[in-house]
C-alpha positions in Angstrom: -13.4 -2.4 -1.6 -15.5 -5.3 -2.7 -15.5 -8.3 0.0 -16.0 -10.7 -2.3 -13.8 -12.1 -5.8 -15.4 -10.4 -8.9 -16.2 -12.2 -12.2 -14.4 -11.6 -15.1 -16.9 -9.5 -16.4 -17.5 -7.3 -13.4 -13.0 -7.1 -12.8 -13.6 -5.8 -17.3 -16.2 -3.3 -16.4 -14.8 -2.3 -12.3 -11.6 -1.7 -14.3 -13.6 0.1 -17.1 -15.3 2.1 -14.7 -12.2 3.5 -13.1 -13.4 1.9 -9.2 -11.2 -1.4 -9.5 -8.5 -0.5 -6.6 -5.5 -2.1 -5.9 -5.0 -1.7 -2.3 -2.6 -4.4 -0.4 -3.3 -4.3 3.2 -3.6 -8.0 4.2 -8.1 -8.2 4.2 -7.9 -10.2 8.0 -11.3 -8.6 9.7 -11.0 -5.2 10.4 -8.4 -2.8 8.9 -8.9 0.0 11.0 -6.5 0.6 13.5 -6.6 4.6 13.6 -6.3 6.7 16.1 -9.6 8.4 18.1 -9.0 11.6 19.8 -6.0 11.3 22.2 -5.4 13.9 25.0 -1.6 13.0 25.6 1.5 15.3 25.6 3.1 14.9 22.4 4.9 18.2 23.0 8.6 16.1 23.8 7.9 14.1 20.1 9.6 15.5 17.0 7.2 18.1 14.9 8.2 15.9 11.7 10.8 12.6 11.3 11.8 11.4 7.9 11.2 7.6 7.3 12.3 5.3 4.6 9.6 2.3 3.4 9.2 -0.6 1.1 5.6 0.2 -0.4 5.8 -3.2 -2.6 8.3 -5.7 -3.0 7.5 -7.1 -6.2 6.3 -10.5 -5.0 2.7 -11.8 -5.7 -0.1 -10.5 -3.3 -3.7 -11.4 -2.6 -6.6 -9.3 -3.1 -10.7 -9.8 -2.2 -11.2 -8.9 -5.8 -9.6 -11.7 -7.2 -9.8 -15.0 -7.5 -6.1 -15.5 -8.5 -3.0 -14.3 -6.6 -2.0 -10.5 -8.5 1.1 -9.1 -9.4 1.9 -5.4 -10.0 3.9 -4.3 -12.8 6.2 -2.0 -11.2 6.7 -0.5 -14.9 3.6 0.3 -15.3 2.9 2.4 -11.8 2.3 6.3 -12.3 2.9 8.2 -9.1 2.6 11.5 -8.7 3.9 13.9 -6.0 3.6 14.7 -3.1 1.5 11.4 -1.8 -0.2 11.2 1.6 1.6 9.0 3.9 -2.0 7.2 5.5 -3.1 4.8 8.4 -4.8 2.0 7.4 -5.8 3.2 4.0 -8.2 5.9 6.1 -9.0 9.3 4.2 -9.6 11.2 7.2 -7.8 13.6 8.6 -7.0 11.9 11.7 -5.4 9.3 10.2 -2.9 11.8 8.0 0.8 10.6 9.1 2.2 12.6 6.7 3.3 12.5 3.5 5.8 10.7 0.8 7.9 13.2 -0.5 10.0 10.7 -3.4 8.7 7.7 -4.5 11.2 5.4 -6.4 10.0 2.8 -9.0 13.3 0.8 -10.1 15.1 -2.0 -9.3 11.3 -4.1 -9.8 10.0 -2.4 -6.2 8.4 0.3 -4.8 10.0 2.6 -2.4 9.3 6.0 -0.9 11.1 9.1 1.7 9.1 11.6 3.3 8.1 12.7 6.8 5.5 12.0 9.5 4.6 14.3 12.6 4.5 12.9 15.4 3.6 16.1 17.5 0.4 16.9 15.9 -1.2 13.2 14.9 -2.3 10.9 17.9 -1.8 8.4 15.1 1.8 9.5 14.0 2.8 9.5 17.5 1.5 5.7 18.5 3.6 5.0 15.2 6.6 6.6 15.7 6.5 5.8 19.4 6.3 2.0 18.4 8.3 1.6 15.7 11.2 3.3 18.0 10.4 0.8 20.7 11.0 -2.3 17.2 7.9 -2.8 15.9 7.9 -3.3 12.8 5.2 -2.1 10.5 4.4 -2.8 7.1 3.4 -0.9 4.1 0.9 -1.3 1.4 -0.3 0.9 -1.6 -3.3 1.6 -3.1 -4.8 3.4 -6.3 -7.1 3.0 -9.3 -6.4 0.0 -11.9 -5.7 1.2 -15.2 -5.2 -2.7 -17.2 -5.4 -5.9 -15.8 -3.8 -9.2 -17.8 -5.1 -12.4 -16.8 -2.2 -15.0 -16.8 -4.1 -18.7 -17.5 -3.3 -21.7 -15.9 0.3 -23.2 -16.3 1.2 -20.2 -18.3 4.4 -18.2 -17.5 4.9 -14.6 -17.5 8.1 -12.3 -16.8 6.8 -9.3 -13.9 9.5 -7.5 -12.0 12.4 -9.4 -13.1 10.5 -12.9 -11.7 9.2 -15.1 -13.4 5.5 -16.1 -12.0 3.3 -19.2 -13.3 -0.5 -19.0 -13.5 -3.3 -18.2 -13.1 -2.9 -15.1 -11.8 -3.4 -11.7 -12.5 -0.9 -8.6 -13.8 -1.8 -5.2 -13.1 0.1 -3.9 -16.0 -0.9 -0.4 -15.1 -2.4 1.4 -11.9 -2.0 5.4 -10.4 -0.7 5.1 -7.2 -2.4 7.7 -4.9 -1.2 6.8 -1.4 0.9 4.5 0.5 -0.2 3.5 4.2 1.2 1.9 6.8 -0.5 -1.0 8.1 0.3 -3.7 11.1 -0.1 -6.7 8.6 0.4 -6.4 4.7 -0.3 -8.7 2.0 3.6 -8.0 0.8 5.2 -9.4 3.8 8.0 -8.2 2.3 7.2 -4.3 3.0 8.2 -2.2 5.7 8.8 1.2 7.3 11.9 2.5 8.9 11.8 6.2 11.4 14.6 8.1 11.4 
């Protein structure tokens, strides 16, 4: 992830390139929450809970990349099954929750089932532990931009059923490749709910 707003040149050749990510964890210092080693008896947790989550809502979102506020196209999402269910957007095995085993892309949001285990990730566990407890944790998604629309000042365009005025940008198509659970997403409107 770059950590600071491209030019349009270098979001043309990022994008070109195959590296330009979505990835809509809100960018607030560090975004690493994930467990280290933990020694505690998880042997009274579930082996696995289903959950239910709101990856993206639809709504505008920041990103460092951009200068502009950025939409995603919900239309123009390819997911493919089964996708890991992450920590902070980690690919490490420690910070494996699980995985999303349906991912729904209708009514102009993203949405996903699947399962965590809580027995056999420290991580899992301080989730699951939490979230019974009423925390609430977000979601965000990430994966590879595939075309990027630049919407000019004081134009309109129709994304997900809403109506957004510029400038921002449209990601008119991306591969989603996981979904994460994070303590603060740039879709405030995201969350995850344990079974």
């Amino acid at each position: 992830m770059n950590s600071k707003a491209l030019s349009r040149q270098e979001i043309h050749a990022s994008i070109l390139r195959g590296d330009l990510y979505v990835n809509t964890a809100e960018q607030t210092g560090t975004n690493n929450v994930s467990a280290e080693a933990d020694n505690s008896d998880r042997s009274q947790l579930p082996e696995r809970s289903a959950f239910n989550a709101i990856a993206y809502s639809g709504d505008k979102i920041k990103q460092q990349w951009a200068w502009w506020d950025v939409v995603i196209d919900v239309d123009g999402v390819d997911a493919f099954l089964p996708l890991p269910a992450l920590g902070d957007h980690v690919n490490k095995c420690s910070s494996s929750l699980g995985q999303h085993e349906s991912v729904s892309l209708s009514d102009n949001r993203i949405t996903s089932t699947g399962v965590i285990y809580p027995r056999y990730s420290s991580l899992a566990a301080m989730i699951y532990n939490t979230a019974k407890q009423g925390q609430r944790w977000q979601m965000s998604i990430a994966g590879p931009i595939r075309s990027l629309e630049e919407v000019k000042e004081g134009e309109e365009v129709e994304v997900n059923g809403r109506v957004f005025t510029g400038p921002l940008y449209v990601v008119r198509r991306m591969t989603l490749r996981e979904i994460t659970v994070v303590p603060v997403g740039a879709d405030v409107n995201t969350q995850l709910s344990i079974k």
